[in-house]
C-alpha positions, 0 to 999 in steps of 0.5 A: 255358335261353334263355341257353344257346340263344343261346350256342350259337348264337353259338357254331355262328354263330362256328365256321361264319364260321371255316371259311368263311373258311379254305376262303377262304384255301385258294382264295387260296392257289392262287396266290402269296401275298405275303411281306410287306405293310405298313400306313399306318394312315391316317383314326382320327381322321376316323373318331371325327369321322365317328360323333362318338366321343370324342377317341382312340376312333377310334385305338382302334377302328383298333387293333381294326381292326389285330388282326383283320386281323393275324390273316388275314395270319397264318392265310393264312401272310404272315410280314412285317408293317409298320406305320406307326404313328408319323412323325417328322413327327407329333411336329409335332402338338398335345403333347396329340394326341401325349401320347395315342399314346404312352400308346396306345402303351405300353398296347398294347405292354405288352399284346403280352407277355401270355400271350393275345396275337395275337404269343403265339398266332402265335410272332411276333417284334416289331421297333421300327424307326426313330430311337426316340432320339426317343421318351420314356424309358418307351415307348422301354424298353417297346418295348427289353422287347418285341423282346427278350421276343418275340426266339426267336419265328420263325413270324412277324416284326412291324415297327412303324414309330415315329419313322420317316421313310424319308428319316432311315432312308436317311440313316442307312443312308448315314451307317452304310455311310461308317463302316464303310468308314473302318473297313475303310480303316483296317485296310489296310495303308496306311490311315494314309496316309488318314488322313494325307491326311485331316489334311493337309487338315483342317489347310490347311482350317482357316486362315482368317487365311491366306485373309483375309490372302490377300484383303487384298494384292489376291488374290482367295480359292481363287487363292494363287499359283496354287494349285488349290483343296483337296479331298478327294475320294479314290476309287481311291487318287485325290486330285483337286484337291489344292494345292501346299501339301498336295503338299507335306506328302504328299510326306514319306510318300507316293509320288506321282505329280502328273499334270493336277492329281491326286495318285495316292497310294500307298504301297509298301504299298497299291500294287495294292490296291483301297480297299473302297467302298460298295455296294448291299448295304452301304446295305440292310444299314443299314436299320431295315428292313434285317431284312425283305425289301422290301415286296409290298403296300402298303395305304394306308386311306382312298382316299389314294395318298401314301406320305407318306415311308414304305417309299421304299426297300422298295416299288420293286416292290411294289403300292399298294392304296388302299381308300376305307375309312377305317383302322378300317372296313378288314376281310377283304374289303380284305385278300382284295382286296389279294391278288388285285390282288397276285396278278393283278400278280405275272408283273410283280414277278417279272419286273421282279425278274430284271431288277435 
């Protein structure tokens, strides 16, 4: 009897916390409620050393941490989650630290494709983003299964940063966005006069018995005769600073007007033709994160300000929001705090918006 007491009361104590917490997020709601945020999980280990837990029981309890606050985002209706849960540059830490988070990795990436799980429960659609290259074969398969177990989910979109710095997603995205347009130059119609120019240059580059003989009659490197250094430097059908030597070979299949020291290069064919560059939108499109759009709030746990290489790209106007609270002691109340700051900055954002 007495069990059944306590049970119900448990029951009533958890079921009056719910609606308490509902009516909260309908005062929220009033006001704009951000579209994305994203979490460095930052202090799981200060955590374990501060109440003296095993080695690895502060990740845990930063995880449990992450799936009540999931959970509020998604009630209060946030569709764009993001977590930086593994840097590039944790790789440089002991092999046994590592070794762990990627067995808590695993385990909790297995767990997300059971029936009872917060990413079932809400329809929410799971992203790994970043070189996964980097990972082991048995959480990189693991984490291939579920983005595609979880790809016809649309209520919501959960991005998890592994192997990721922004410098190495910009590089990538630059990297991308320059084949692509070797791409499209190729299908102009006088795309093979770059790629004509292209070897021309490669050839002369690649002489050096030509450059050490040169020095050894007394001149000096880069001054042949008088040439002008090789380049490569192409921009608007424009080839700056090309050598006499390259002219030449140019001239074979190429009309040319040398003017100041520029070759104008065009053919009959791409004359009046504006070469495709790269653009703005090329290089978003590139991004690991280029499914998402860019970030509203930022938390970063245990009071730090740093981004640590995280997001440089996707927080340009976005809030930075730093409780003191170490990552597992962060709850509802940071959240509701975040929002309001958020809330309270808003005119801000948007009018820094309209401005780009």
């Amino acid at each position: 009897m007495e069990n059944q007491n306590q049970s119900l009361v448990g029951k009533l104590c958890g079921n009056s916390i719910s609606y308490m917490r509902r009516f909260l997020f309908d005062v929220l709601s009033v006001g704009p409620i951000p579209n994305h945020i994203a979490f460095i999980l930052d202090g799981n280990r200060r955590y374990a050393r501060k109440y003296k837990l095993g080695e690895g029981m502060g990740h845990r309890a930063g995880f449990l941490s992450l799936m009540s606050l999931m959970k509020y985002c998604y009630e209060l209706g946030i569709k764009y989650i993001t977590l930086y849960a593994f840097s590039i540059d944790n790789f440089r830490r002991k092999p046994h630290e590592v070794q762990y988070v990627m067995d808590l990795m695993l385990e909790k990436i297995e767990g997300m494709l059971k029936e009872e799980s917060i990413v079932e429960q809400y329809g929410v659609r799971v992203y790994f983003i970043g070189n996964l290259k980097l990972l082991d074969d048995t959480v990189r398969n693991a984490a291939e299964k579920a983005m595609k177990a979880t790809a016809k989910n649309n209520k919501a979109i959960l991005l998890i940063c592994v192997a990721y710095t922004s410098t190495d997603e910009i590089v990538h995205a630059a990297q991308e966005s320059c084949e692509q347009l070797e791409h499209e130059i190729g299908q102009l119609p006088g795309g093979a006069i770059v790629n004509k120019i292209t070897e021309i240059i490669e050839e002369k580059d690649e002489k050096p018995e030509e450059k050490k003989q040169g020095e050894g009659n007394g001149e000096k490197a880069g001054e042949d005769k008088g040439e002008e250094k090789p380049g490569s430097l192409i921009k608007g059908g424009i080839l700056q600073n090309v050598s006499e030597g390259i002219k030449e070979g140019l001239n074979k299949s190429v009309v040319g007007e040398v003017k100041d020291g520029i070759l104008d290069v065009m053919s009959k064919e791409t004359k009046g033709i504006r070469p495709p560059v790269i653009k703005l939108s090329d290089i978003e499109t590139n991004m690991y994160m280029g499914v998402a759009p860019d970030v509203d709030i930022l938390v970063r746990s245990s009071g730090e300000t740093r981004l640590s290489n995280f997001l440089l790209w996707q927080t340009w106007n976005g809030l930075l929001y730093s409780p003191k609270a170490l990552w597992p002691e962060v709850g509802l109340k940071h959240l509701v705090w975040a929002i309001l700051n958020f809330q309270r900055a808003y005119p801000i954002f948007e009018k820094r918006k309209k401005q780009f």
